[in-house]
N, C-alpha and C positions, 0 to 999 in steps of 0.2 A: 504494500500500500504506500502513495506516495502521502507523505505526512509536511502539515507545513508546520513550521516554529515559531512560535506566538513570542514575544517576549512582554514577559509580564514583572510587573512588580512583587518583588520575595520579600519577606524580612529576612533579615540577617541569619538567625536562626537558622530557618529553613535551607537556606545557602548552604549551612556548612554540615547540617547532618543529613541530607539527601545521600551524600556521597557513602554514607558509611552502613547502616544499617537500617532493615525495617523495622525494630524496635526503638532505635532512634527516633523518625518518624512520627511514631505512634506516640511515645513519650513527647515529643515538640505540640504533636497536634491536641494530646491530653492538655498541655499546659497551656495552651492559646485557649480552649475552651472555659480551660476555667476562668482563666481571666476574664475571658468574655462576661461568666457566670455570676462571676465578682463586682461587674461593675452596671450600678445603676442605671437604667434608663434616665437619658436625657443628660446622661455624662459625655464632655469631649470627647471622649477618648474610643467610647464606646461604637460609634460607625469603624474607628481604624482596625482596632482591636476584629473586628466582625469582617474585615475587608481581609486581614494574613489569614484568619480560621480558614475564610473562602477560597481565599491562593494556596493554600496547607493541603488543603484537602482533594485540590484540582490537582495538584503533584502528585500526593498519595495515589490516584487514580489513575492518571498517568501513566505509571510506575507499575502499579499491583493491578486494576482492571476492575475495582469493585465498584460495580453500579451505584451503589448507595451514597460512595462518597460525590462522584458527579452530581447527585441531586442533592445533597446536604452542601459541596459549595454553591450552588446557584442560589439555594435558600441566603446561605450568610453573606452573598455579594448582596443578593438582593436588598436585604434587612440593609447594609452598610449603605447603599444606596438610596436609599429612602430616608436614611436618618441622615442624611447630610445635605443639607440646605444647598438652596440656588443659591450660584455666587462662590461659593466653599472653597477655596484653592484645590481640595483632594477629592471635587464631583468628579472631573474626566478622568480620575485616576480609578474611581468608586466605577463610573461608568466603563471603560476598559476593560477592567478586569471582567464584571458581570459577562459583557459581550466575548472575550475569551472564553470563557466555562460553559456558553448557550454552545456556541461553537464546538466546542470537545462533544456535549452532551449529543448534538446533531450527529459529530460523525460517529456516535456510538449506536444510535439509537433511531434515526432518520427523520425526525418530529420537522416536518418544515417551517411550524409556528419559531421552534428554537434557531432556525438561521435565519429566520426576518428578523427575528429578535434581540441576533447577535449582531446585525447590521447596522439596525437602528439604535442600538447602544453603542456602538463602535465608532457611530459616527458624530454621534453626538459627543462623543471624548473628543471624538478629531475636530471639532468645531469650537469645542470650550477652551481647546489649547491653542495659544497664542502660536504666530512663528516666533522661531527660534527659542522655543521653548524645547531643554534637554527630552522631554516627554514625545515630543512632537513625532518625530521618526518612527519611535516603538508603536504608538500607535495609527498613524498610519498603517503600519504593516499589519497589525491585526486585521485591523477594517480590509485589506488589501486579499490576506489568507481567507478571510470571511466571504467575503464576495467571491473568490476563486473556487470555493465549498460550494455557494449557492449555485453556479455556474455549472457545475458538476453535477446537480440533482436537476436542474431546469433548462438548462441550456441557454440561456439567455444571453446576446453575446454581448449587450453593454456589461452585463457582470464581469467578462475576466477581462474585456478591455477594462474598467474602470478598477480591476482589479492590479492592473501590470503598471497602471497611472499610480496609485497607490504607493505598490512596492519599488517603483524608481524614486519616485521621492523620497521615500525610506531610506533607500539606497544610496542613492545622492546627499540628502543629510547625516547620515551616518561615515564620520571622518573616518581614517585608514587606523588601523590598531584599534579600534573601539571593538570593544569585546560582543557585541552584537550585530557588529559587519559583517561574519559569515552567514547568522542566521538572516539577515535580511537578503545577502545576494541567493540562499537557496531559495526564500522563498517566492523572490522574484525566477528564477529557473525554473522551480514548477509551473508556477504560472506562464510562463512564455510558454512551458512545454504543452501548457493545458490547452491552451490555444491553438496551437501547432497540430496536433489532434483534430481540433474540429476545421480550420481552417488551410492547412496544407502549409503554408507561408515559412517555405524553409530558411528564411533569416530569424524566423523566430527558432528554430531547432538550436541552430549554429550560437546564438546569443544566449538562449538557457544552458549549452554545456557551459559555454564561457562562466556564466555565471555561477554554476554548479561546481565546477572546478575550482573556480576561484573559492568558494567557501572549504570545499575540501582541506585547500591548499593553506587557510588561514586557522584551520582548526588542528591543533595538537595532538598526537595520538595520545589516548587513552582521556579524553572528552568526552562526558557522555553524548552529545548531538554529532560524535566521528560518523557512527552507526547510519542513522539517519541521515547524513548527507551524503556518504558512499551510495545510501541503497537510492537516492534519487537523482544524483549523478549518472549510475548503472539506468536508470531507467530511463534517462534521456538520451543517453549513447543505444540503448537497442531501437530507440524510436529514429533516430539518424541512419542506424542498419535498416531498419524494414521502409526508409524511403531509398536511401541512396546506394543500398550493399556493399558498403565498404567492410571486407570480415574483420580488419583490426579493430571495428567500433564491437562489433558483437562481442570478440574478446575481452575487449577493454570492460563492456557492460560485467558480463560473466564475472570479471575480475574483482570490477567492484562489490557486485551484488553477493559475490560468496564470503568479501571479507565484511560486509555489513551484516550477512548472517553469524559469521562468525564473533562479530563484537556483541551479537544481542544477547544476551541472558534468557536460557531457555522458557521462563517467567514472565518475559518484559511483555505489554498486552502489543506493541508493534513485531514483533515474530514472527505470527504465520503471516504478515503482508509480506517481509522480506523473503522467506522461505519463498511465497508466491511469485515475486518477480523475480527470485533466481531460478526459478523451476520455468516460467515464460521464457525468458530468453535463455537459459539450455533447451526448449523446444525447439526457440527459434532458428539457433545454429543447427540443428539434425534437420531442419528443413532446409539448410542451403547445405549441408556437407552430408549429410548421410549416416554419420556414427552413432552407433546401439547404444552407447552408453549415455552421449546425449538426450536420446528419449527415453531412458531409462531411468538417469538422474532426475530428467524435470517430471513426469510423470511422481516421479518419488516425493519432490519437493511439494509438488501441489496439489498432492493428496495429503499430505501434511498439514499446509496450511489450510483447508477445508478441517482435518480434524481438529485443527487446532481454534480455528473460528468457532463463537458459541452460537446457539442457535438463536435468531434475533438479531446478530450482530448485520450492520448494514453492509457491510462486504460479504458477506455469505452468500451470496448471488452470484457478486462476484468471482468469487474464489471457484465456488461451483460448476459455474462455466469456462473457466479455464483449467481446469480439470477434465470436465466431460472433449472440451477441445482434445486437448493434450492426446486422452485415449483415443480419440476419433484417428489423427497424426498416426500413433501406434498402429492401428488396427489398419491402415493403409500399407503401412510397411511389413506387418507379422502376420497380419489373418485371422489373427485370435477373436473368435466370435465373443467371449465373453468384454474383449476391451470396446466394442461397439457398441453390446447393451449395455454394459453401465456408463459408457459416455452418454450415451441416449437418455437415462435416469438422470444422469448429475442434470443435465442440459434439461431436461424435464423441471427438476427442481428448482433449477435459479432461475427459470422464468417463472414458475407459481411462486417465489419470491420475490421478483421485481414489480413496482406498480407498473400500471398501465401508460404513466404519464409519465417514465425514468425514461429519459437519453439513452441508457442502455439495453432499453428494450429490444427496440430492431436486432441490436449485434447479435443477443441472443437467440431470439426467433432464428435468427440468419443459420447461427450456429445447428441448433436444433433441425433446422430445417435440411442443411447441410448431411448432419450423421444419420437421419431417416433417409437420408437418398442414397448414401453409401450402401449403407444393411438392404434398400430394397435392389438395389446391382446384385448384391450379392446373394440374397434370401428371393427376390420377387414376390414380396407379400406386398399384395395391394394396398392393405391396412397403412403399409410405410409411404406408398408412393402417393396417397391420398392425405398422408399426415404432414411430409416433405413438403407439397403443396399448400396446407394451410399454413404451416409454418412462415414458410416463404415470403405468399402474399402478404400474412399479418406485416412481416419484416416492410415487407417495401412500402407497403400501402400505410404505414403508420404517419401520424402527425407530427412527432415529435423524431428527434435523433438525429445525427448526423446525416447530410444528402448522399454523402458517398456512401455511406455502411446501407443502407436503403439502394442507392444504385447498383452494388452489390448483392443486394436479396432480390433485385428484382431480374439481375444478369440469372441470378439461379433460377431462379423461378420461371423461366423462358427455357435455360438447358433441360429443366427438370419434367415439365409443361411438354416439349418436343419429345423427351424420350420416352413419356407413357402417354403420350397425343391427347394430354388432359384435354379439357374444354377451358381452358381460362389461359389459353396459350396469346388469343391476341388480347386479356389482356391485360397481361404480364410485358409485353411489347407494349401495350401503350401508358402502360404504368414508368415502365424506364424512358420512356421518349419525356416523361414530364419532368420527372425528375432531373434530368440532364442540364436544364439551364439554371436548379437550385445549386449544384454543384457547382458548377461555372457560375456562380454567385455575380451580380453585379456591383457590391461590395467588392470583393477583392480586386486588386492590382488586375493589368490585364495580362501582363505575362503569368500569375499565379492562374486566370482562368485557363490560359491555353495549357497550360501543366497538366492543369485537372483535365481536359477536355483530349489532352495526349492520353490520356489514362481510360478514357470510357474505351476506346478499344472497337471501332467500327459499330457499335452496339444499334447506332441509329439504322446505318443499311442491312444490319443483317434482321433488325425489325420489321422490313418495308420487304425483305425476300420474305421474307415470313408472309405477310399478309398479304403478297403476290401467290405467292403460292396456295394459296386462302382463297383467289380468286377477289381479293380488299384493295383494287387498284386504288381508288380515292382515297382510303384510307395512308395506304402507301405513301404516295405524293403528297397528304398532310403531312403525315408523319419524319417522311425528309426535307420538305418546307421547313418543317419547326423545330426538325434536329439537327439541321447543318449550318453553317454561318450563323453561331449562338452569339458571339460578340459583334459580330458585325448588326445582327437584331437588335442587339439590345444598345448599342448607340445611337441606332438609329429611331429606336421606340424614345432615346428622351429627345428628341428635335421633334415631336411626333405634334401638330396641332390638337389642339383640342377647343375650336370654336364650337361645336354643340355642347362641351359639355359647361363652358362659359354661359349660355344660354340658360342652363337651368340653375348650372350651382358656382357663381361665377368668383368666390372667395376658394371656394375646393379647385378650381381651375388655377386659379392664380398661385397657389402654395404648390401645383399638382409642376406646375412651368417654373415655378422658382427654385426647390429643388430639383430639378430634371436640368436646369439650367446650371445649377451649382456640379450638379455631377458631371456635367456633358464637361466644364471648363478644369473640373480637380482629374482626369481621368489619371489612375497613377500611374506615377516614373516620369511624370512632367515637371525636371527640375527648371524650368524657365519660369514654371508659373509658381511656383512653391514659396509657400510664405515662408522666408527666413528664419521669423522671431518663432515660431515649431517648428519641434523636435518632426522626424520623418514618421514616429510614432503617434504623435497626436493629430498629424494630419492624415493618417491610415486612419485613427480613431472616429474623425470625424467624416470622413467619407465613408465610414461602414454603417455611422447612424444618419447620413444620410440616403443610403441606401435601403436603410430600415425602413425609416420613414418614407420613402417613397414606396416602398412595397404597401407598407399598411395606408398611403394613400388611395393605390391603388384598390386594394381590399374595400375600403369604401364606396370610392366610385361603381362599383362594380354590387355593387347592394341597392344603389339607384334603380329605379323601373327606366329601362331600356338602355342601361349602360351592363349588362351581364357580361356581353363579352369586349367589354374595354378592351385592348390589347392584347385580345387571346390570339392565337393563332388561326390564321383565316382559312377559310373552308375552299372547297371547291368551286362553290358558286363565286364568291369574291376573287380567287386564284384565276381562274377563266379569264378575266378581260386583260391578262399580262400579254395574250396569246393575239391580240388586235391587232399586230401588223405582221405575223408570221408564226408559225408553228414555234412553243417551246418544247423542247425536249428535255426530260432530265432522265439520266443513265445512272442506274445502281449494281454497282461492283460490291459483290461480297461472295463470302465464304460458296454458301449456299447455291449462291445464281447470280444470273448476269441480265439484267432484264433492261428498257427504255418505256416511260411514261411519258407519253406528250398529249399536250395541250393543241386544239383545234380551235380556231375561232367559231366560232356559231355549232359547235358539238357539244353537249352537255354534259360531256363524259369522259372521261381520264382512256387514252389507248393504249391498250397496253403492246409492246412489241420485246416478244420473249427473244432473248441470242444467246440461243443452245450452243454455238462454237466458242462462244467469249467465258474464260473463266479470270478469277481474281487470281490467280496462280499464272496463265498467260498473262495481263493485264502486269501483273509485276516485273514477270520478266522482259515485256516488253520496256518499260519504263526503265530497266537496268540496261537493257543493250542500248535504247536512244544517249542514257547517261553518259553511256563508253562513247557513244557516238560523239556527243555533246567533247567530252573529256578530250578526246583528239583531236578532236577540231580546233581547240583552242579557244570556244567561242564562250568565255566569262565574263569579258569587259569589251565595252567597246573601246578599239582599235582601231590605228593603222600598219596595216599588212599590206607586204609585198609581192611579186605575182607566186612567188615559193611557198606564200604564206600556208598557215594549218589550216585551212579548212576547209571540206572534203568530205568523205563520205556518203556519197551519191546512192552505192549500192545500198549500203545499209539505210540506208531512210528509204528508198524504195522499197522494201523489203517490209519494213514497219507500219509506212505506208497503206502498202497494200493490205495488209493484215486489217489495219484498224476501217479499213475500206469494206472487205468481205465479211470480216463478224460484228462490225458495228452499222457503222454510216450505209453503206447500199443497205441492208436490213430495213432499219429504219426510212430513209427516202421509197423503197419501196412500198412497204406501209402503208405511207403517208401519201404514195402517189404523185411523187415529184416528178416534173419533166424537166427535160435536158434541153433548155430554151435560151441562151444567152440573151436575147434583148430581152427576155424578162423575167430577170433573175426576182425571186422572193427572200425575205428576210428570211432567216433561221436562230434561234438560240439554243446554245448548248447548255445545260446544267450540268456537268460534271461531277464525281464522286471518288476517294480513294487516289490509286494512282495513276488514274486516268485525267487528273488534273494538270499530270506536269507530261501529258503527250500532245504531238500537237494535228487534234482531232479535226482543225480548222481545215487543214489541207488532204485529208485520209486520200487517197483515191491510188488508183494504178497508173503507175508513169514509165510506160513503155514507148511504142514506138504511137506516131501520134494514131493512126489507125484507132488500135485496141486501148488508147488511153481512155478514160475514166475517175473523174474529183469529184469531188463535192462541190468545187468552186464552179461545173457545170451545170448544178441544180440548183444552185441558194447561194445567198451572200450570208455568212456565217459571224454569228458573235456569243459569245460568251456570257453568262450572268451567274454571279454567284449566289441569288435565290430567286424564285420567279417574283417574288412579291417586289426584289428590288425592278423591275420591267413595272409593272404593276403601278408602282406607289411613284414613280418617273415617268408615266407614259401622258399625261394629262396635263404639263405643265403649257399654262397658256399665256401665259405673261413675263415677259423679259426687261429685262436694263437694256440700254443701247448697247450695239456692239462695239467691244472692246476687245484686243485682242493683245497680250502681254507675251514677248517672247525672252526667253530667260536663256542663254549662250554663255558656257562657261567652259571652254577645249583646257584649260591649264592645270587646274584645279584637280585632283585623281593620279592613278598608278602613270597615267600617259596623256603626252599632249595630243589632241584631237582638233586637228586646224579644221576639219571641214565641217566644223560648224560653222565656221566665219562664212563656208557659201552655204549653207543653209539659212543662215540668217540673211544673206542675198536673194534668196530665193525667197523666204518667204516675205520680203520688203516689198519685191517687185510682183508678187501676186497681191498684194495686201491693199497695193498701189496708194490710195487714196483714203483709207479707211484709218480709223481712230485705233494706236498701235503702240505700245507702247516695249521699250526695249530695255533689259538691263544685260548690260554684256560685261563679262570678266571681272572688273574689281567691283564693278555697283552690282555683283549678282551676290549680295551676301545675303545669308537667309531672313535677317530682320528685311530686306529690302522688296526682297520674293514673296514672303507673308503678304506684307502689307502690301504688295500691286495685286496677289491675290485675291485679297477683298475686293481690290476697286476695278478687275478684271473678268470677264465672263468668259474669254476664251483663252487658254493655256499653251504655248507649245513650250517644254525642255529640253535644251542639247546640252547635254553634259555627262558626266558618271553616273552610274549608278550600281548601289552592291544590296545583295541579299546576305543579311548574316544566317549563319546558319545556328546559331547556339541563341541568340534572342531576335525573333524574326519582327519585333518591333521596332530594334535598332536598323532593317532593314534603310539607305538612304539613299536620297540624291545630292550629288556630290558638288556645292557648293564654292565660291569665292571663297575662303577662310573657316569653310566649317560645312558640316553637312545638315540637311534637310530631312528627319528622320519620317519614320512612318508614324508611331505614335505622333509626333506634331501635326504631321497632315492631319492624320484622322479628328483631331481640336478643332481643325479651323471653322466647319460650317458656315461653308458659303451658298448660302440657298438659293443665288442667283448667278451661278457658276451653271456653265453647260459643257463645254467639251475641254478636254486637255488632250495633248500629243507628248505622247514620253517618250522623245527621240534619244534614249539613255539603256543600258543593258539590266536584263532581268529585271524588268519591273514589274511583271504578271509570272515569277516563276516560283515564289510561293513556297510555303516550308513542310517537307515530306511527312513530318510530326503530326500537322496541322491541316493536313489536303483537304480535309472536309471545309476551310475558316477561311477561307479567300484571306490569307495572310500574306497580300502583297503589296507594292506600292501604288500598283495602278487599283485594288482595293482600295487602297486609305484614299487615294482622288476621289472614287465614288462617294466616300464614305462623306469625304468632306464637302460633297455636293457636286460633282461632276457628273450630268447625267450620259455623256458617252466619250469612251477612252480609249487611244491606241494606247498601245503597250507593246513592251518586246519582252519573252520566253526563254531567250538567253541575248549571247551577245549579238550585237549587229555591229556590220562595219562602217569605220568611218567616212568611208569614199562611197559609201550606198543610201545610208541615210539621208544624206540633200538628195539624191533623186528620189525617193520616195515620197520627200517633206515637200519634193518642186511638184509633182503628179499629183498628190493627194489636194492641195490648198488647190492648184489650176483647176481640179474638176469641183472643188467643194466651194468655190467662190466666181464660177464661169458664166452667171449671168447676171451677174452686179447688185443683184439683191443683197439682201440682210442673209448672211451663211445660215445654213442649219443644220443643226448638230446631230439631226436625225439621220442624216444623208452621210455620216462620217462612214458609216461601213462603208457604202458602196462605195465612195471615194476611193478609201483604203483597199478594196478588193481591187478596182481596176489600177491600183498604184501598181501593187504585188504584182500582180499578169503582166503589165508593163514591162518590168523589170525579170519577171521570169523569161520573158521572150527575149531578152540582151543574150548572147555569145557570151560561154561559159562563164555563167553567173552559176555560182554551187547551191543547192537545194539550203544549205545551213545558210545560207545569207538572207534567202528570203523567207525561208518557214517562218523566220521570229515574231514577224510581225501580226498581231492580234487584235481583235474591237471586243469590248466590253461594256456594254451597258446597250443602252436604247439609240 
């Protein structure tokens, strides 16, 4: 059990025979009583005297485990409390204390009146003490340890934020050598760790060991608190293993947790916790290495602490369940039928032990659910595979508990659901498709969302095979609508209007836009915008309860008569009119199947077009050989290359080509009944999925000799959308700024100098001719300068670098005078009167292989930030090709002197590409890069 350390006020006494004996003790606390007994009511002396009996006896307890004394201090803090006057120099001390002992009593005994009540005592000390008062610090941390408690039975995430607020200032106030500096940095470590658990946020892991170490390292051996801060030191090193699997942490954990066993007194009432988390992480390490004696040992350990937990005790659920685990573990590796049914028991028993409204409810459903599916593999008793099932659902389907451990029961629940063809199979699939963007929380950072979102594990597509296979097309195509591009959603839902619902509730509108505006501007990791004077922690703090509060706005609105589905995810009927100037198509690649759903105009119904040849197993290795392809060519950055230059590969892109042409694209145009009519090519969009995102599907076709050729580009002018609803929610836009056009040229700036952008910016002068144009080239293209011609610009072109990082795909940029142009910034800006941008710059739609389903790229973050249609390049392009594309594409998109429109930018771009493909050996890698994205 991880324990925090209150520091509380002793007398003297107590200080010094704690160390020596339990008759000691007993005799100290004999002789406080009497005194008490001694002295009259309405005497001085008599609240203090009544205040050490209550700290006496909260030690005692402590120490030996006897319930009676926890209820007999709370009594004499209480009495000490009440007898001492408002005003009193020793109320917040009187106060304190009380609020330490509700707290013990709580984690003995689970009474939730006793942690409201430790709260509100606790804080009332921390209120009545001045700053810089010696007191000040200690209690803080109590209040800090309390709320951390409360956190842990309700899940409430202001609690352990306001809880880690707490223990830093504790922290901070407490100088170096002060003898309660170690206990404050542990209990600051827990609390980071506790968070870390529910929230992923591995800076908070990495700052709790820090922390945790550090008190190790300040506490002297043979200290009584050595014990206790080994065993929660070990416990945040195995939580560093089971995110990151570095095995020297699991060791390290082991190490600690056996020497904290080893200091404990077979007696002390924290034992079986310690026993418990030694015996967890020796399971942990037999599930990465394999050795008997590993599950052997922990098995051993944490049936220990089970027997050594009393019955009532509020970890005996606990302990329970990680026990019944453990056996579960075993009986995978050994067979032994009896380690399955009494996993199944223990796992039995700490759910009829836990309320219905504990945080830790789900885990255990999960678990339980988990070892009934095992025994029914290997028994086939119905009775298991019908129990697995309930289990399951409970887990996921619950109200409370973490979204991951839930998105977990609900990933089982789907395996378990297919393998005995329950009836509750679709839905168990549409139970994880919701859960998915609680996980991806809109609180959290957005690099912490993609983390998480790297972790669901294709679970979205392999839902929508499901329910293809079900014959649930619409379903389907909901279901990948509202499971893929979950952050690019949800930035986009706070820019989202809400003039009807101004109309009825137009105070709720305006708080609904004030924070949605607040969070649209804090999005995190934006050190440009970041208030100084906070910590990085208090500005996390505060975007998380602004997130809160936007949810529970939400909540509201949505109780309104006719606002039910505020914001929910849109149906078929509204998804439909994204399809008004051309077929959408969206393609799901998973395990299962390989199937396309498109969108018809004036068809009321999802098509389904199954491709029996296409699997996600091809589909991958396609994406590996274009990679090599890609990697040989040279084509990373745009360049200048010589006529020797890398790049090549003609066969192999014909070859992939063709592939993606026979099992994908001809399929579907046939379908769909496309003709082969160059003067009148129709729109198309692809929605894309998995690793079908980084192929390039725009040009599939057979490129042999011209006879027998065959593209795509001879049926449809092809573009890109990373959801339909973004086609949808941009297709309507009817009102413009005058046209403006910003052209941003910066060849110096990057790995290489790239002169031809100086004639592309020739070129696109002399098509621009006469029109309102604005130019930053070279030193004046710095990024404050780009921003802001951004706002005052509606049309974009960039020549310059561009890089994809591949370890944070929001540091992805364009490569600036003096500094780069990141993705995260883009995506800030919201320019609602922005239409098109041209990214004559490398890999700006090439997108992070982690994240295929989250249109995490640059020519993304333009969308995001209001560009309703976007070229982009997929990798590099070269620098002697680009002005001819930039010259062809403006000449056809500005060739009858009107006002340009950004609708027309495909077809520009398709006839650029054809152009340029028909030039004398121009290489397939030079012009495939080029791509339209959006409307």
């Amino acid at each position: 059990m991880i324990r925090s350390h209150n520091s509380k006020q002793r007398s003297i006494l107590l200080q010094t025979v704690i160390l020596t004996s339990p008759g000691d003790i007993d005799n100290s606390i004999a002789q406080l009583q009497e005194a008490v007994n001694l002295t009259p009511d309405g005497h001085p002396d008599k609240p203090g005297q009544l205040n050490n009996l209550g700290i006496s006896l909260q030690i005692r307890f402590e120490h030996f485990g006897n319930l009676g004394d926890i209820g007999d201090s709370i009594s004499r803090l209480q009495a000490a409390v009440n007898l001492t006057p408002d005003g009193h120099p020793d109320k917040a001390s009187c106060l304190s204390n009380l609020g330490s002992s509700l707290q013990t009593r709580f984690e003995h005994l689970g009474n939730l009146d006793d942690i409201d009540n430790s709260i509100a005592q606790l804080q009332a000390a921390v209120n009545l003490t001045p700053d810089g008062h010696p007191d000040k610090p200690g209690r803080l941390c109590n209040l800090g340890t309390s709320l951390k408690t409360r956190f842990e039975r309700l899940g409430n995430l202001r609690d352990v934020d306001d809880s880690i607020s707490q223990l830093q200032e504790a922290a901070n106030l407490t100088p170096d050598g002060h003898p309660e500096k170690p206990s404050r940095l542990n209990n600051l470590g827990i609390s980071l760790l506790t968070r870390l658990q529910r929230l992923g946020n591995l800076g908070d892991i990495d700052d709790s060991i820090a922390r945790l170490q550090a008190a190790v390292n300040l506490t002297p051996d043979g200290h009584n608190d050595k014990p206790s801060w080994l065993n929660n030191l070990g416990n945040s090193l195995l939580a560093r293993f089971e995110r990151l699997g570095n095995l020297g942490d699991v060791d390290d954990s082991i190490a600690r947790l056996q020497a904290a066993v080893n200091l404990t007194p077979d007696s002390h009432p924290d034992k079986p916790g310690r026993l418990g988390n030694l015996g967890s992480s020796l399971v942990t390490r037999f599930e990465r290495l394999g050795n008997l004696d590993d599950i052997n040992n922990g098995v051993a350990r944490l049936q220990a602490a089970v027997n050594l937990t009393p019955d009532g005790h509020p970890d005996k659920p606990r302990r329970l369940s990680n026990f019944g685990g453990s056996l579960l573990i075993r009986f995978k590796r050994l067979g032994n039928l009896d380690d399955i049914d009494n996993g199944v028991a223990r796992l039995q028993a700490a759910i009829n032990l836990t309320p219905d409204d504990h945080p830790d409810k789900p885990g255990r459903l999960s678990n339980l659910g988990t070892s009934l599916f095992v025994r029914f593999q290997r028994l086939s008793h119905s009775h298991d595979a019908e129990a697995c099932v309930a289990q399951l659902s409970a887990a996921a389907l619950s109200p409370v508990g973490s979204p991951s451990l839930r998105l977990t029961a609900a990933r089982k629940w789907i395996h378990a659901a297919l393998t005995t063809n329950h009836t509750s199979l679709l839905a168990a699939c549409e139970c994880a498709i919701t859960i998915i963007p609680l996980v991806a929380w809109l609180g959290l950072s957005i690099p912490d969302r993609h983390q998480h979102l790297v972790q669901t594990g294709g679970i979205v597509r392999k839902a929508a095979a499901i329910a293809i296979s079900l014959g649930e097309y619409e379903k389907a195509l909901e279901w990948l609508e509202q499971g893929l591009s979950i952050v690019w959603t949800q930035i986009l839902q706070l820019r989202t209007p809400v003039d009807q619902l101004r109309a009825v509730e137009p105070e709720l509108a305006d708080r609904l836009l004030h924070v949605s505006s607040l969070l649209d501007q804090g999005i995190q990791g934006d050190k440009a915008r970041s208030d100084h004077s906070r910590s990085p922690e208090e500005e996390a703090r505060q975007y998380r309860a602004l997130a809160k509060e936007r949810d529970d706005l939400v909540e509201k609105i949505r109780s309104l008569p006719k606002f039910h589905d505020f914001l929910k995810p849109l149906g078929l009927q509204s998804l439909a009119g994204a399809a008004k100037e051309g077929p959408v198509v969206v393609i799901n690649v998973s395990e299962e199947r390989c199937d396309a759903l498109a969108l018809v105009y004036g068809i009321n119904e999802v098509i389904h077009i199954p491709l029996p040849d296409l699997t996600s197993a091809r589909v991958k290795q396609l994406q590996i050989d274009f990679n090599a392809l890609l990697k040989a060519g040279g084509v990373r950055q745009r360049a200048v290359r010589d006529e020797e230059g890398e790049i090549g590969g003609d066969e192999g892109c014909k070859r992939i080509l063709a592939e993606l042409w026979d099992h994908l694209v001809n399929p579907v145009l046939d379908s769909l009944a496309f003709n082969s009519d160059p003067d009148t090519l129709p729109r198309m969009w692809w929605c894309v999925t998995g690793p079908l995102a980084f192929l390039p599907i725009h040009a599939a076709g057979v490129y042999d000799t011209e006879e027998s050729s065959k593209q795509i580009q001879d049926y449809a002018i092809p573009s890109y959308a990373p959801t339909i609803s973004a086609l949808l929610d941009r297709s309507d836009v009817s009102t413009y700024k005058p046209f403006r056009h910003l052209s941003v040229i910066e060849p110096s700036s990057g790995p290489s100098y790239i002169p031809n952008t100086e004639k592309e910016l020739d070129y696109i002068r002399r098509r621009l001719h006469n029109r309102d144009h604005v130019v930053l080239h070279k030193a004046d293209a710095t990024k404050e300068k780009v921003m802001n011609a951004m706002r005052d610009c509606n049309w974009l072109h960039l020549a310059c670098h561009g890089t994809q990082d591949a370890v944070n795909p929001t540091k992805s940029a364009l490569v600036l005078h003096g500094g780069k142009l990141t993705l995260e910034e883009i995506i800030r800006l919201n320019l609602p009167h922005a239409e098109f941008a041209f990214l004559s710059a490398c890999q700006t739609m090439t997108g992070d292989e982690g994240l295929s389903d989250e249109a995490v790229h640059i020519a993304g973050g333009m969308s995001l930030a209001g560009y309703r249609s976007v070229v982009a390049t997929m990798w590099s392009i070269e620098d002697v090709l680009a002005p001819k594309v930039a010259d062809e594409f403006y000449a056809r998109l500005l060739q009858d002197g009107e006002r340009p429109d950004s609708r027309k930018a495909a077809e520009a771009l398709h006839f650029s590409v054809k152009k340029l493909r028909e030039e004398k050996d121009i290489k397939m890698l030079s012009w495939l890069p080029f791509v339209h994205l959006g409307i």
